[in-house]
N, C-alpha and C positions, 0 to 999 in steps of 0.2 A: 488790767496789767497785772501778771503776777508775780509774788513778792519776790524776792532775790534777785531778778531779773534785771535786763538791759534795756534801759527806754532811750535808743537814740534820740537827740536832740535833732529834729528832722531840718532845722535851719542850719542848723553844723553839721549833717549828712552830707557827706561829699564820695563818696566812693570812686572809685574808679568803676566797676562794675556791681554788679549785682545779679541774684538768680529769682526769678520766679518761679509760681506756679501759677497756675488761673489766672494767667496775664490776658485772657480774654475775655473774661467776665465783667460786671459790671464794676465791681468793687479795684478790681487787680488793673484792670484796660484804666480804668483814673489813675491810679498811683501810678501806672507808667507813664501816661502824660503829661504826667503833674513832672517827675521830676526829669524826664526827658528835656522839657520844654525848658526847665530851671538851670539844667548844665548840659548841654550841647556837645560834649567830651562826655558824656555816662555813657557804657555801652552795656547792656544789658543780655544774660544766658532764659531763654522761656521754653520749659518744659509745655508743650503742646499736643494738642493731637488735630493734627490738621482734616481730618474728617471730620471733624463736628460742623456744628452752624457759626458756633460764635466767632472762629475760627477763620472760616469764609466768609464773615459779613464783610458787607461795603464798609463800614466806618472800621475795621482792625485792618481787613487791605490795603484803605488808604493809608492808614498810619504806618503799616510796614514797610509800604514802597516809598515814603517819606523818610523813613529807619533803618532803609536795609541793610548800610555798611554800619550801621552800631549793633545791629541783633544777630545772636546766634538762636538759632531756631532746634530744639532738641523732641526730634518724636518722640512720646511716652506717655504712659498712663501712671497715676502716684501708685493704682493697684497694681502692678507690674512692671515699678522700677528694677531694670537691669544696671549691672555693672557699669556699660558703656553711658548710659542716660546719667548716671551719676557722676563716673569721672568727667561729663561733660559739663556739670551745673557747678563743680565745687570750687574751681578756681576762677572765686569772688569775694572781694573784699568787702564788699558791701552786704554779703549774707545771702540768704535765704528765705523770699518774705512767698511765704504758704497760704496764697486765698484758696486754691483750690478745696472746692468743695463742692456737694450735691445740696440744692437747698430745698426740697422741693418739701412743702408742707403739709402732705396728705398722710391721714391720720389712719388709711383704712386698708393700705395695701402693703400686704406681707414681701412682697417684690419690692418695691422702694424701699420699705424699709432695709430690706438684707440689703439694696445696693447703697444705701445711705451708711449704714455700718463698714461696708468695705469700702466705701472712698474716704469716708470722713473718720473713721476710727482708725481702722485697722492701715489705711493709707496713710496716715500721718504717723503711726507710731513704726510703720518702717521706715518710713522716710526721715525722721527725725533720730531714727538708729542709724541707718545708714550716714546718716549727715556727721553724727559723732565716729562712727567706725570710721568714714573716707576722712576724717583729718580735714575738715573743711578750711577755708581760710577766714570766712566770716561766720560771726553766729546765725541762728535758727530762729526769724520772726515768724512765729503763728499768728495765722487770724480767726479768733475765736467770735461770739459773739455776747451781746448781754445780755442774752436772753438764755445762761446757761445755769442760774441758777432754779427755773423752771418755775413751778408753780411754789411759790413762797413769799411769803409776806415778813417786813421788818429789814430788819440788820443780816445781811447774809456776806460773814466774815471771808475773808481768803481761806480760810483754817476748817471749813465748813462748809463748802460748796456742795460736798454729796453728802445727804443724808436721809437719803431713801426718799423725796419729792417727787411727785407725776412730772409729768412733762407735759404741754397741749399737743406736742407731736414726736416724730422719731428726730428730726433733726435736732432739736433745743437737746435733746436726749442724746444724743449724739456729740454734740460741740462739746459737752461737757464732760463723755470719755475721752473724748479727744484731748481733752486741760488735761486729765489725768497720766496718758499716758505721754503727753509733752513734759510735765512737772517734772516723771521719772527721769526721763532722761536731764532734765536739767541739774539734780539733784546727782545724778550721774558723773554730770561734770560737763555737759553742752551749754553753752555761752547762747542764749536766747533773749527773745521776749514774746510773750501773750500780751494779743492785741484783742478789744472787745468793743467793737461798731455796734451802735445799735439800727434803727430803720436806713434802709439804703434808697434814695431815688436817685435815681441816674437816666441822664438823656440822652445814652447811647452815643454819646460822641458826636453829636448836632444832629443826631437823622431826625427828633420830634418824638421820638416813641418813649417810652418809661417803662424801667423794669421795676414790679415794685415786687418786698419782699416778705407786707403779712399788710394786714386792713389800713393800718395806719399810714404809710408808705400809698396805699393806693388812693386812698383820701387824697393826700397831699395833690397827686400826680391828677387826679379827676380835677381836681377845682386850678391849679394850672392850666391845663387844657380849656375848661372851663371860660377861663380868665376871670373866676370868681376868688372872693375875698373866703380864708379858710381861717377859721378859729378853734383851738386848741384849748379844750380846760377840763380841771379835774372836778369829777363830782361830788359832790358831800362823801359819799363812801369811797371815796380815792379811786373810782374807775374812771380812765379816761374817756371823756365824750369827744365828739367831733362836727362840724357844721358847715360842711364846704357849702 
């Protein structure tokens, strides 16, 4: 969470609407369920691109044909948000909650990475200019992660997040320009908040599958399946082990 910022009270969240991004993903497809399912009057704006897979899977289908008179459905990509995709997302009191993002953890391809920087960097910080310029009606919730202070050990202050640290990949490397140019704009004068999830395992909305999002995450999800007993502890040298 970062400082200055707005942490809704998610029990006192009551919006009328609200706008997404990566409301098909694993992380973004929960939170729309979750509060769907809690107020029944939410209607909700989802920036989409309905060619993808996530998009057309069975479990976001079904959920839509269950939602259809509460969703507004807006074609677009965050790397070329137009005028129209934007006057279409801003009139919402509930904000702008931004999972959109590319997660993909390979360390070795110059392609990913450029297109990790243009979804996750350079896509968030138009989109969160754009969100101050259109005069939004609710603030700007990022979803960052906690893995964005990268390779560092200790106390790693708000005050300090960059200070020249590796990263294990381009994304961790990534989230964390991404902080930076959300912060500007806050500091700007946009009404937000950074959000910072750390391992994600999700069940795909009942199909049995699990998307997992780095070793730890697939542990988990393997001794599930499994239906083994999974134990979590740290080593003498503070690395974590694991024993599904």
């Amino acid at each position: 969470m970062a400082p200055g910022s707005i942490l809704p009270c998610m029990d006192g969240y009551q919006p009328q609407r609200l706008a997404l991004t990566g409301a098909t993903g694993a992380l973004g497809f929960a939170f729309l369920r979750h509060h769907f399912e809690r107020d029944p009057k939410l209607q909700a704006s989802l920036l989409v691109r309905k060619s993808s897979s996530a998009f057309q899977s069975e479990a976001f289908q079904d959920w839509l044909r269950g939602n259809e008179s509460r969703v507004t459905l807006v074609e677009g990509d965050v790397r070329q948000l137009g005028p129209e995709q934007l006057d279409a997302l801003l009139p919402c009191d509930g904000g702008l909650w931004h999972f959109a993002a590319m997660t993909s953890l390979t360390t070795e391809s110059e392609v990913v990475t450029r297109q990790i920087n243009e979804v996750n960097v350079e896509g968030t910080q138009r989109l969160a200019e754009a969100w101050m310029k259109g005069r939004a009606a609710g603030p700007f919730h990022h979803i960052s992660t906690a893995y964005v202070v990268g390779e560092r050990h200790g106390t790693a202050r708000e005050s300090e997040s960059a200070l020249g640290q590796s990263f294990r990949n381009p994304y961790e490397a990534s989230k964390l320009a991404a902080e930076t140019r959300v912060l500007e704009a806050f500091s700007a004068g946009l009404p937000g908040t950074i959000f910072r999830p750390s391992v994600v395992v999700d069940d795909l909305g009942g199909t049995g599958g699990f998307k997992m999002v780095d070793a730890c995450a697939y542990a988990v999800a393997l001794a599930v399946k499994r239906g083994e007993p999974f134990i979590f502890s740290s080593a003498p040298d503070g690395e974590a082990e694991s024993d599904p």
